[in-house]
RODO-2510 file (C-alpha; in nm, 4 decimals, decimal comma):
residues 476
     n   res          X          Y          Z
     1     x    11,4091    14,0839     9,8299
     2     x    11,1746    14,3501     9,8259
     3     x    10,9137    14,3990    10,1383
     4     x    10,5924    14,3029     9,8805
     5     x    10,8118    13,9484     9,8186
     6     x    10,8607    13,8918    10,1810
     7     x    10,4823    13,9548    10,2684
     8     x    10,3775    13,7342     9,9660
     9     x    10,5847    13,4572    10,0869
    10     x    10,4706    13,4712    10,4547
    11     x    10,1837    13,4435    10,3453
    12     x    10,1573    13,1919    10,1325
    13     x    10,3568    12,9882    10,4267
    14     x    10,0515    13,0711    10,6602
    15     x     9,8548    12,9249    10,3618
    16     x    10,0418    12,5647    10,3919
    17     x     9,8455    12,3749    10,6275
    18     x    10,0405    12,2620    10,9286
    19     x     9,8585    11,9751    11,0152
    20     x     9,8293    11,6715    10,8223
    21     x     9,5849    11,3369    10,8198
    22     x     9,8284    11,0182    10,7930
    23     x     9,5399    10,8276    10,6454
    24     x     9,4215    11,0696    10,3285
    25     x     9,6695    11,3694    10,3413
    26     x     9,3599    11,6199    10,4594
    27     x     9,5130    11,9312    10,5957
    28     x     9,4359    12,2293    10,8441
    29     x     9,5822    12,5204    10,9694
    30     x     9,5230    12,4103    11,3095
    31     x     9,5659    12,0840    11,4967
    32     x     9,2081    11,8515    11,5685
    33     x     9,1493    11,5172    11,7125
    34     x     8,9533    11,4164    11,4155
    35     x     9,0217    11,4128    11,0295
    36     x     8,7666    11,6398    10,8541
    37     x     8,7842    11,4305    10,5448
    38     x     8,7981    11,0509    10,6310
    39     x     8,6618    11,1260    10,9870
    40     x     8,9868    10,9122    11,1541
    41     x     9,0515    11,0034    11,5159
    42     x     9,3987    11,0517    11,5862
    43     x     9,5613    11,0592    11,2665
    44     x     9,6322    11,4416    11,2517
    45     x    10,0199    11,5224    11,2906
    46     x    10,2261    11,7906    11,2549
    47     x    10,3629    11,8777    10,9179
    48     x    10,7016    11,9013    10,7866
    49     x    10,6678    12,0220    10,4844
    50     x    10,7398    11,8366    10,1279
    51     x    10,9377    11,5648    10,1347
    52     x    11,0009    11,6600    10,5375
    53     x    11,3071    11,9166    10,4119
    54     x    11,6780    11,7724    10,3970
    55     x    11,6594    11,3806    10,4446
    56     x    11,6933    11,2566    10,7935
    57     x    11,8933    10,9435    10,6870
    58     x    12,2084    11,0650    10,4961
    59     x    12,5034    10,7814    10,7090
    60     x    12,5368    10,4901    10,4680
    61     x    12,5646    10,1384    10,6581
    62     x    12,7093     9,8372    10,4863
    63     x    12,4484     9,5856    10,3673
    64     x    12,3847     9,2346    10,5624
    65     x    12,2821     9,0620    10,2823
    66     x    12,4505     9,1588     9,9367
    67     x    12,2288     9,1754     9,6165
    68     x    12,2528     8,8481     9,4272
    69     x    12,1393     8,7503     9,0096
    70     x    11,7621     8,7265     9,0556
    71     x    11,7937     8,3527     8,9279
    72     x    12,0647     8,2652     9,1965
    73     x    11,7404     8,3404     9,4767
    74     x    11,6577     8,0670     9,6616
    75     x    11,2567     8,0004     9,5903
    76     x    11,2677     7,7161     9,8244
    77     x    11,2908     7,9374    10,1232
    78     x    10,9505     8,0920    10,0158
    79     x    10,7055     7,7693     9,9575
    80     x    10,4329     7,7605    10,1927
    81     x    10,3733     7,5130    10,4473
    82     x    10,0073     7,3691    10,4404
    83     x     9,8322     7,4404    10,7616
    84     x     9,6856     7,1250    10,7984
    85     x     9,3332     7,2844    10,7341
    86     x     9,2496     7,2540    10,3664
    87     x     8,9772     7,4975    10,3179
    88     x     9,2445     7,7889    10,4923
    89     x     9,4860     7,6520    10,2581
    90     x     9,3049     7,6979     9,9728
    91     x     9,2637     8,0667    10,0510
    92     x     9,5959     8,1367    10,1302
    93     x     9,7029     7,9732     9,8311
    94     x     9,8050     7,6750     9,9627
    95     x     9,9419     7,7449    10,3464
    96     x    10,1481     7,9998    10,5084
    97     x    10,4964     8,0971    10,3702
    98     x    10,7803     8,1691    10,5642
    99     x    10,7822     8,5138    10,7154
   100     x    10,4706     8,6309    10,5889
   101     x    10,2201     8,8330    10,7801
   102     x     9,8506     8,7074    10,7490
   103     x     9,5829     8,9881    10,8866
   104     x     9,2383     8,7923    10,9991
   105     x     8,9406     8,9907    11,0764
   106     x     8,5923     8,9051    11,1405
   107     x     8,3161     9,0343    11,3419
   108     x     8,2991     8,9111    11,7057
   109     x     8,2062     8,5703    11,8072
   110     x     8,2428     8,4743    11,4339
   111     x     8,5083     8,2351    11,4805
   112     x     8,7832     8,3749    11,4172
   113     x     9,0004     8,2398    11,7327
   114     x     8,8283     7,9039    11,7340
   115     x     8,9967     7,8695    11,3524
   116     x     9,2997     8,0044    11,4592
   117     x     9,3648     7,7774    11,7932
   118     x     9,2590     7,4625    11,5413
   119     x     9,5214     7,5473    11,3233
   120     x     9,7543     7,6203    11,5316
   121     x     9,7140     7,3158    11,7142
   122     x     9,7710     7,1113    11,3644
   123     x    10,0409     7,2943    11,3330
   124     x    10,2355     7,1759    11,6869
   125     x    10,1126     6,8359    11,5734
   126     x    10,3429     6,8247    11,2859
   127     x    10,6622     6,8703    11,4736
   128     x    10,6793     7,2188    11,5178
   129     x    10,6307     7,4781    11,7677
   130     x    10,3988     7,7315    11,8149
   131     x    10,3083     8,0184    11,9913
   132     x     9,9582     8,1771    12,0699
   133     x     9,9329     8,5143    12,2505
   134     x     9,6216     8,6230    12,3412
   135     x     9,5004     8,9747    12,4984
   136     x     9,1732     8,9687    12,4519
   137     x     9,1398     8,5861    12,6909
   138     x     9,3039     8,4372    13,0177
   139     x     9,5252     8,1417    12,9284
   140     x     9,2755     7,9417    13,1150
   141     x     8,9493     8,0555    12,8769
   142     x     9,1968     7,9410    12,5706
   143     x     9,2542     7,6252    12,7228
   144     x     8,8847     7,5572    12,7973
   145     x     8,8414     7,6189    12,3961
   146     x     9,1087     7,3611    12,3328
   147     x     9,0374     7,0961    12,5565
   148     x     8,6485     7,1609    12,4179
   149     x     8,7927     7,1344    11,9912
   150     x     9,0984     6,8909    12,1068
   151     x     9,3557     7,1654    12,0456
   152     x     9,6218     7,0185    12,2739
   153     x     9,9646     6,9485    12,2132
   154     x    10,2831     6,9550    12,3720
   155     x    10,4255     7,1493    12,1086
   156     x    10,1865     7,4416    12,1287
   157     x    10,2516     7,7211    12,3665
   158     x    10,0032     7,9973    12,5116
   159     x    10,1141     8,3215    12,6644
   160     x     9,8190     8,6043    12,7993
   161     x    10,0331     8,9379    12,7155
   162     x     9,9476     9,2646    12,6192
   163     x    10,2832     9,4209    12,6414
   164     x    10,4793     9,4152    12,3178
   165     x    10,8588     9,4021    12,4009
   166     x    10,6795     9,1366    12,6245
   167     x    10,5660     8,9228    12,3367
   168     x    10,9107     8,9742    12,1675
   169     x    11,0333     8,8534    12,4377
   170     x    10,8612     8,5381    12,4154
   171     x    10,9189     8,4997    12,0724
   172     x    11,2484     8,5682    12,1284
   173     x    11,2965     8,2599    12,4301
   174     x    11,0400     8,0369    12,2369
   175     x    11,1930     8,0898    11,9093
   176     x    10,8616     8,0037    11,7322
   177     x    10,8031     7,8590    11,4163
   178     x    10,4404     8,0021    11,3707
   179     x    10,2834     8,2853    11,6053
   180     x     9,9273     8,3650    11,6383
   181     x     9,8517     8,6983    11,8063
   182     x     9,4920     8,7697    11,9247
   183     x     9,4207     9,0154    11,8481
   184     x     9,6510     9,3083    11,7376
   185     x     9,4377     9,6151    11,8930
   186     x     9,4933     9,4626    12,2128
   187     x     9,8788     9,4585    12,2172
   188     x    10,0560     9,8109    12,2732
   189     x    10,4025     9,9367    12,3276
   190     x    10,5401    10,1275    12,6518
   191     x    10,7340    10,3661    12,4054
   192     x    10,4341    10,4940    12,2244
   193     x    10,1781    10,7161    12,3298
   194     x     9,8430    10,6367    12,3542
   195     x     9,6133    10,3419    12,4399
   196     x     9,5800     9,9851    12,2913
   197     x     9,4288     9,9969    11,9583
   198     x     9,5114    10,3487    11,8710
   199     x     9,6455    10,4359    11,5537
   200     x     9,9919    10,4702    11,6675
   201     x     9,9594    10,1753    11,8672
   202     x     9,8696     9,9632    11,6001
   203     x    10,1092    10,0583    11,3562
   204     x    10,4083    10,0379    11,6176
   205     x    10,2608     9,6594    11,7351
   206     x    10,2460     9,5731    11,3504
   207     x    10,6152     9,7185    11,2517
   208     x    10,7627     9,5561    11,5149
   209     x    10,5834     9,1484    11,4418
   210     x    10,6313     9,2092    11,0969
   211     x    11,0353     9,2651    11,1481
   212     x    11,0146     8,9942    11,3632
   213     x    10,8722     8,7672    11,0958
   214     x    11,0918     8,8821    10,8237
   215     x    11,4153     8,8441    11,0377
   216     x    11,3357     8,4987    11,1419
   217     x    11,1362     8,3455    10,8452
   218     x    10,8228     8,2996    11,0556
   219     x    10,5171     8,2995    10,9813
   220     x    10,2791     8,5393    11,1915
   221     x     9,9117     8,5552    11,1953
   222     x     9,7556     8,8752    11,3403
   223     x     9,3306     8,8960    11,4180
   224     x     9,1968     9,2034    11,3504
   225     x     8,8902     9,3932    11,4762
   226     x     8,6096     9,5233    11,2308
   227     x     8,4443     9,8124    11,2473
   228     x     8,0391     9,8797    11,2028
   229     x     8,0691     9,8803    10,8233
   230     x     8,3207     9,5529    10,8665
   231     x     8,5859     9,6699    10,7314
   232     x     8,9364     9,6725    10,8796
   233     x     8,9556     9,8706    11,2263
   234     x     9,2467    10,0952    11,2460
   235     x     9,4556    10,2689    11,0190
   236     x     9,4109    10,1888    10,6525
   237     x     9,8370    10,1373    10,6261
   238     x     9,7779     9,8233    10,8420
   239     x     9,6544     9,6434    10,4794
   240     x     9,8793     9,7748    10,2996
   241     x    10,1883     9,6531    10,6105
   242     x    10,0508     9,2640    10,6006
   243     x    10,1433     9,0429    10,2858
   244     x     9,7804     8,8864    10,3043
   245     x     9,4199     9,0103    10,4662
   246     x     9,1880     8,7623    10,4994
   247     x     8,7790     8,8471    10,5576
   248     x     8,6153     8,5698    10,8232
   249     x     8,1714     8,6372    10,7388
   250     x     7,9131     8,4477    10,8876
   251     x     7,5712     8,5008    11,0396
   252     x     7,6316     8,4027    11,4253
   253     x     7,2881     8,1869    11,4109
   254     x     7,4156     8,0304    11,1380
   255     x     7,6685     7,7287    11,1237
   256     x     7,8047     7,8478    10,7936
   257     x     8,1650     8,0398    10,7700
   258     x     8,3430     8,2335    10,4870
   259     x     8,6962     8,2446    10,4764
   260     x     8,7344     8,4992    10,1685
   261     x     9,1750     8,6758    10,1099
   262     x     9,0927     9,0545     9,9902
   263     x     9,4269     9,0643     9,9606
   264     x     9,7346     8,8424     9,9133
   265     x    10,0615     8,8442     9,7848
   266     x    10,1559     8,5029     9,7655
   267     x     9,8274     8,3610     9,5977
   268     x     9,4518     8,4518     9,4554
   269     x     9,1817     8,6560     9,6126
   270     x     8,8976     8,5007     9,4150
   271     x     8,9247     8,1799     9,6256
   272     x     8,6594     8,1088     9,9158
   273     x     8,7115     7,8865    10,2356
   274     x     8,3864     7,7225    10,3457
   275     x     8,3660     7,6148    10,6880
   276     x     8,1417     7,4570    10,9896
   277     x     8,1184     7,5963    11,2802
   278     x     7,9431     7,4142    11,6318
   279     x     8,0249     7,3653    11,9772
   280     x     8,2581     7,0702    11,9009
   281     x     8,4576     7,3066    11,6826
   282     x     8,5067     7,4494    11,3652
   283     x     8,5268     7,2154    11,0429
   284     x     8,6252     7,3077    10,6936
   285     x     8,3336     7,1628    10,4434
   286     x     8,4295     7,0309    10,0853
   287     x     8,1610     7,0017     9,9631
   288     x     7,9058     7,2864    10,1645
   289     x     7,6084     7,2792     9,9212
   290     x     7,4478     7,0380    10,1398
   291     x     7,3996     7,3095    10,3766
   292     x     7,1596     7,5205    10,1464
   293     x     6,9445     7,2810     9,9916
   294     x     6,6202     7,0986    10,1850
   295     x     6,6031     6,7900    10,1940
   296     x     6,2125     6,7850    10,1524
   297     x     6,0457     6,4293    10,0348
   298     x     5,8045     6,5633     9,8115
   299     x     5,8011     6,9009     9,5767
   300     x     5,6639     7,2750     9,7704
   301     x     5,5448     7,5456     9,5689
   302     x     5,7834     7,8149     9,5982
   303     x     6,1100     7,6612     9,6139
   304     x     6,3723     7,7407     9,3435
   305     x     6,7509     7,5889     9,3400
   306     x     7,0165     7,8012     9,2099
   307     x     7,4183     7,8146     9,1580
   308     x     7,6297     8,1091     9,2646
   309     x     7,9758     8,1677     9,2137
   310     x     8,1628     8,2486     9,5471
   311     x     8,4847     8,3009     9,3627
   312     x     8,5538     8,0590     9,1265
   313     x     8,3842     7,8115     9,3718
   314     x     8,0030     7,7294     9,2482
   315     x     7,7736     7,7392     9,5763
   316     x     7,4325     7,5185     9,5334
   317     x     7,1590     7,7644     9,6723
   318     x     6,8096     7,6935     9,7603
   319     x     6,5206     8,0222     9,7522
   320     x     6,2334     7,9658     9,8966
   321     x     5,9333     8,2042     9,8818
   322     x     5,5907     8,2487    10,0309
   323     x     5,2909     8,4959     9,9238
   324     x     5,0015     8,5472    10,0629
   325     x     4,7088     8,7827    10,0422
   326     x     4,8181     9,0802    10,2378
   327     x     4,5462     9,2183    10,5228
   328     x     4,7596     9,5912    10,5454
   329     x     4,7316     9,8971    10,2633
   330     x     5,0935     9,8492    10,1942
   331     x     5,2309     9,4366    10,1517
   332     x     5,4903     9,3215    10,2771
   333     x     5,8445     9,2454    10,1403
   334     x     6,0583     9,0439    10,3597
   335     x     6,3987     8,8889    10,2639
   336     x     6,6524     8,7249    10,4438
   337     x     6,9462     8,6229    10,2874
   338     x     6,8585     8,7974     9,9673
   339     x     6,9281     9,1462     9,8603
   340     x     6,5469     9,3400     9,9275
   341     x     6,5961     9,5747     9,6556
   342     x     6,6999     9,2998     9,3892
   343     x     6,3604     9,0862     9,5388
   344     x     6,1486     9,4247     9,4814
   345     x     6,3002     9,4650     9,1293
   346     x     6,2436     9,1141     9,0095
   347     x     5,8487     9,1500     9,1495
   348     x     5,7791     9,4575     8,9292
   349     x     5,9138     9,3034     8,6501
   350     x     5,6934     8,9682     8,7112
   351     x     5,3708     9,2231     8,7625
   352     x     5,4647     9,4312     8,4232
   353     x     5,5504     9,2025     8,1541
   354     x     5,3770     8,8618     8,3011
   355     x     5,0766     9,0547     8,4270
   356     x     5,1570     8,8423     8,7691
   357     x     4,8999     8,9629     9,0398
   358     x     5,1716     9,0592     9,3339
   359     x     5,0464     9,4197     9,4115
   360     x     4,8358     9,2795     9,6970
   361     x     5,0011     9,0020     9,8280
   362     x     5,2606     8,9703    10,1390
   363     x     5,6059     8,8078     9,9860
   364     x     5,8384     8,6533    10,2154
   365     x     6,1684     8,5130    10,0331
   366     x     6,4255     8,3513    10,2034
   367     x     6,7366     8,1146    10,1353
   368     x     6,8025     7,7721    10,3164
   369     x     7,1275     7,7732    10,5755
   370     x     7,1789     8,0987    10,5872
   371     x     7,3132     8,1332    10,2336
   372     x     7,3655     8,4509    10,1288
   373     x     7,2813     8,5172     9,7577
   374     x     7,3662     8,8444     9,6218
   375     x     7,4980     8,8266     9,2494
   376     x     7,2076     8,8841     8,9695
   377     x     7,2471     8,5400     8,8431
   378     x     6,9816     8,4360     9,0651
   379     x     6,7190     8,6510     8,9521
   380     x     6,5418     8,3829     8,7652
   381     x     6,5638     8,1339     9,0781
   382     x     6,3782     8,4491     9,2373
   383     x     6,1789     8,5137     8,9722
   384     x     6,0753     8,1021     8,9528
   385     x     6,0098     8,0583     9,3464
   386     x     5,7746     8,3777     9,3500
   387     x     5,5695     8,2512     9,0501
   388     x     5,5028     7,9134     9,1892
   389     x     5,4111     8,0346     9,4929
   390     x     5,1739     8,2525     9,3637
   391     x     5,0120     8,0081     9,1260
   392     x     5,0902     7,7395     9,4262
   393     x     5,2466     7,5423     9,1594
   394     x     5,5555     7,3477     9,2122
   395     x     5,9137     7,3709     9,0182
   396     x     5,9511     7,1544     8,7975
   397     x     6,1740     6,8682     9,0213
   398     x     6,4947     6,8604     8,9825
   399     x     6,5621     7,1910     8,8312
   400     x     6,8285     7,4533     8,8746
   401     x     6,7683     7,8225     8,7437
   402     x     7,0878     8,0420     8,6563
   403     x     7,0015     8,4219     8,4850
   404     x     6,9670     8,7420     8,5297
   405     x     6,6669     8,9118     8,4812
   406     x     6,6137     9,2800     8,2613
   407     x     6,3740     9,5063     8,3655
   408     x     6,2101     9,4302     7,9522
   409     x     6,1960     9,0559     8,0776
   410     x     6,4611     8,9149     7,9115
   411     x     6,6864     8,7086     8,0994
   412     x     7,0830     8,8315     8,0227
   413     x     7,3673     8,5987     7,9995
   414     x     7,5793     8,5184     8,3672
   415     x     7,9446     8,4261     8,3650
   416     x     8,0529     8,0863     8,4275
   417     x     7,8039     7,8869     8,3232
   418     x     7,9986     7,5660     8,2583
   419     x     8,1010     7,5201     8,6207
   420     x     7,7617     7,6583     8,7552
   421     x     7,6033     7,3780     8,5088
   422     x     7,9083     7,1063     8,6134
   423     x     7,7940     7,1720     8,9821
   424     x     7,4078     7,1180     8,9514
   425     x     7,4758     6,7491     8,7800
   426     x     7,7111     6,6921     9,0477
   427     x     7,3969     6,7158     9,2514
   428     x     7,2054     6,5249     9,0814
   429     x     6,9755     6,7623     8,8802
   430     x     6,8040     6,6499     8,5738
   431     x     6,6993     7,0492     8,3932
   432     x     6,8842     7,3988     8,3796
   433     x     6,7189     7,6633     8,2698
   434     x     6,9847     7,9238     8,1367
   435     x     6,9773     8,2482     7,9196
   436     x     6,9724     8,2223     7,5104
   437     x     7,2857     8,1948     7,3976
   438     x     7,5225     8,1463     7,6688
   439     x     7,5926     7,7902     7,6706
   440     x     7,8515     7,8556     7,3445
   441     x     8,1339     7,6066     7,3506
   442     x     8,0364     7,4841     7,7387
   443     x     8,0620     7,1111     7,7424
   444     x     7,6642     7,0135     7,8832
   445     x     7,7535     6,7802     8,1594
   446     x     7,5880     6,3913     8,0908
   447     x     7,2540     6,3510     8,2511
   448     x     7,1378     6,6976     8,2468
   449     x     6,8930     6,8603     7,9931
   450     x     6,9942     7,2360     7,9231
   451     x     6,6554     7,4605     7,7952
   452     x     6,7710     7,7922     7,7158
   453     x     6,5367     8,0662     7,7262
   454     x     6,5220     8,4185     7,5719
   455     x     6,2481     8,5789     7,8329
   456     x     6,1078     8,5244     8,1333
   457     x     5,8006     8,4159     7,9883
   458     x     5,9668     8,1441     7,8385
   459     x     6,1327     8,0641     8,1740
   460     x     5,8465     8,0471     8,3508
   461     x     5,6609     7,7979     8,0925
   462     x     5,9414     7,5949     8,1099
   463     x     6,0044     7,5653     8,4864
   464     x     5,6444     7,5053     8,5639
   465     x     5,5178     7,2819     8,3003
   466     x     5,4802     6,9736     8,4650
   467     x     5,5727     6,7452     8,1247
   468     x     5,7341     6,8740     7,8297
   469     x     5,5164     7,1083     7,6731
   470     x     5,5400     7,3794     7,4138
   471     x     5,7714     7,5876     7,5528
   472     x     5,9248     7,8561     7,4017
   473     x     6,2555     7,7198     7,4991
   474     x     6,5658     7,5564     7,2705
   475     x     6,7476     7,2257     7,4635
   476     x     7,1259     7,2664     7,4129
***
């Protein structure tokens, strides 16, 4: 090899980086505490090159378990076991299967650990045992929870540990048929570097529960942290490790609670577990619409009722709005529990094409029980309770407004109509005002009049007009 060859290819092995991210692969010549592209502290390792050179693992071992005919597989050894909690269930798919790994993470003071002792106090109540670590509480603060939701059993252990071979050795003496860990950036190993909750820490406390649960068939449930953004603390390979991650939401002065699977191997993701949460304890609700509608004995201007889709799960939703003249150069716009760029949207195009006076007026628009309504179906609701509080004008009673609203006015079709529509007679309303066209082959449930509307115009006619009028509207 000539001397020009041998410089080139120094060179160009200067050029490698020699320090890699774990999390997105960003590389640097020299080693830093933090990632440059995802901004991830301690991900950045040494690296070895492509493919890490010559394998490491070249000694062949004989297999434990032979490979078998797919169709000679046992599926019975993979059902899941219902939890005993029937909103969790219907997340999950329909309870937790035998050595799966379930990742639950929430904001704090959410619930997550109140949901989590419940269950696994239903759980010992069925016959079999169960053990709940905690790091994060004393066993005595757990047991104050329990006695406080009636979490007690005989059958249901409790261990404070934050030492992993620790908590394998419980599980190991216990010999558990479900374990709940809270929560997994608490735990950390004595032969890893670094503190509790570190990247390395995390993985090695989540590699080691998940062979645990795999050997033994058990199922484990793991709470996780979130960060400011709420997403997943730690390093993204702890979603991809667990078979199912699980998103807890609620606003803490709220009593509502979202149970919502972003992932989940054994089951769908577009399910959505609603449940109650007060000082007695934490209640999964059937039916939740209850909790976002008033119960008000005569009609306000400036309250609209709406359907979302939380899922495939249709969520009554009642808006209510308020304007008033505004006494400051620039009005107000204040939203809670409504997107404030959606509100501001729907306002301009109430102002442009229904020549709605709103330019000096203070709107307030807010949703009943905390609801949180965020998909453009319920732009007309919007659209409805800011009209009839400006003209001071009640809704029409008994009517439920589903569309989305164009910035031309025209109100655009919204998926899932039939079991938005299916929902609102289950309530008992008596009109729906939906977009032209939409309704198709949907069966209109008995007892509810369906006006389809092309504009908001129409809409607006139609939701207001105290009788039957004129409308520009077509009943299905």
């Amino acid at each position: 090899m000539s001397p020009a060859t041998t410089r080139r290819a120094d060179r160009a092995a200067d050029a490698r980086p020699a320090f890699r991210c774990s999390e997105c692969g960003w590389g640097t010549s020299k080693w830093v505490g933090r990632c440059g592209e995802c901004q991830a502290w301690g991900t950045v390792a040494e690296d070895v090159g492509p493919g890490g050179g010559a394998p490491r693992t070249v000694a062949v071992s004989p297999a434990r378990n032979p490979a078998r005919p797919i169709h000679e597989i046992d599926v019975e050894a993979a059902a899941a076991r219902p939890t005993g909690v029937a909103e969790l269930d219907r997340v999950l798919g329909g309870g937790l299967v035998p050595g799966a790994v379930v990742l639950l993470a929430g904001e704090p003071g959410v619930g997550k650990s109140t949901l989590l002792l419940d269950v696994a106090a239903r759980t010992a109540r069925s016959g079999r045992r169960v053990l709940y670590v905690t790091g994060e509480e004393s066993a005595a603060q757990v047991r104050l929870r329990a006695g406080r939701i009636r979490a007690l059993d005989p059958h249901l252990l409790l261990a404070d540990e934050t030492d992993l071979a620790t908590v394998l050795g419980h599980v190991e003496q216990v010999d558990p048929e479900l374990l709940v860990l809270d929560s997994v950036q608490t735990v950390a190993s004595a032969q890893v570097e670094g503190t509790a909750g570190g990247v390395a820490q995390v993985r090695e406390v989540t590699g080691a529960l998940i062979a645990a649960a795999k050997s033994r068939g058990m199922p484990v449930v793991l709470v996780g942290h979130v960060t400011k953004d709420g997403s997943v603390a730690g390093p993204r390979t702890l979603e991809h490790l667990v078979d199912v991650v699980c998103q807890f939401e609620g606003d803490r002065h709220a009593r509502l609670r979202l149970l919502r699977a972003t992932k989940n191997r054994f089951g769908p993701t577009d399910e959505v577990g609603c449940f109650d949460l007060s000082e007695h304890g934490i209640v999964g609700l059937a039916d939740p619409s209850g909790l976002f509608t008033s119960r008000l004995a005569t009609d306000v201007p400036g309250t609209c009722l709406t359907v979302t889709l939380e899922g495939r799960r249709p969520l009554a939703a009642e808006v209510q709005a308020l304007v008033a003249p505004s006494v400051v150069p620039n009005p107000r716009r204040t939203t809670s529990g409504v997107d404030g760029s959606r509100l501001a949207m729907v306002l301009a195009v109430l102002q442009r094409r229904l020549g709605a006076r709103l330019a000096d007026q203070d709107v307030y628009l807010s949703t009943v029980g905390g609801a949180r309504v965020v998909e453009p179906a319920a732009d007309l609701a919007l659209a409805l309770a800011a009209v009839s509080a400006r003209e001071n004008v009640p809704v029409h009673p008994g009517l439920v407004a589903v569309g989305e609203v164009g910035l031309a006015g025209e109100i655009r079709p919204v998926s899932g109509v039939g079991r938005r529509l299916a929902e609102a007679a289950r309530l008992g309303c008596a009109r729906a005002v939906v977009p032209l066209g939409t309704l198709g082959e949907v069966a209109v449930p008995e007892g509810l009049r369906v006006l389809e509307v092309a504009d908001l115009a129409a809409a607006v006619l139609v939701g207001l007009a105290p009788t039957d009028g004129d409308a520009p509207a077509r009943d299905a």
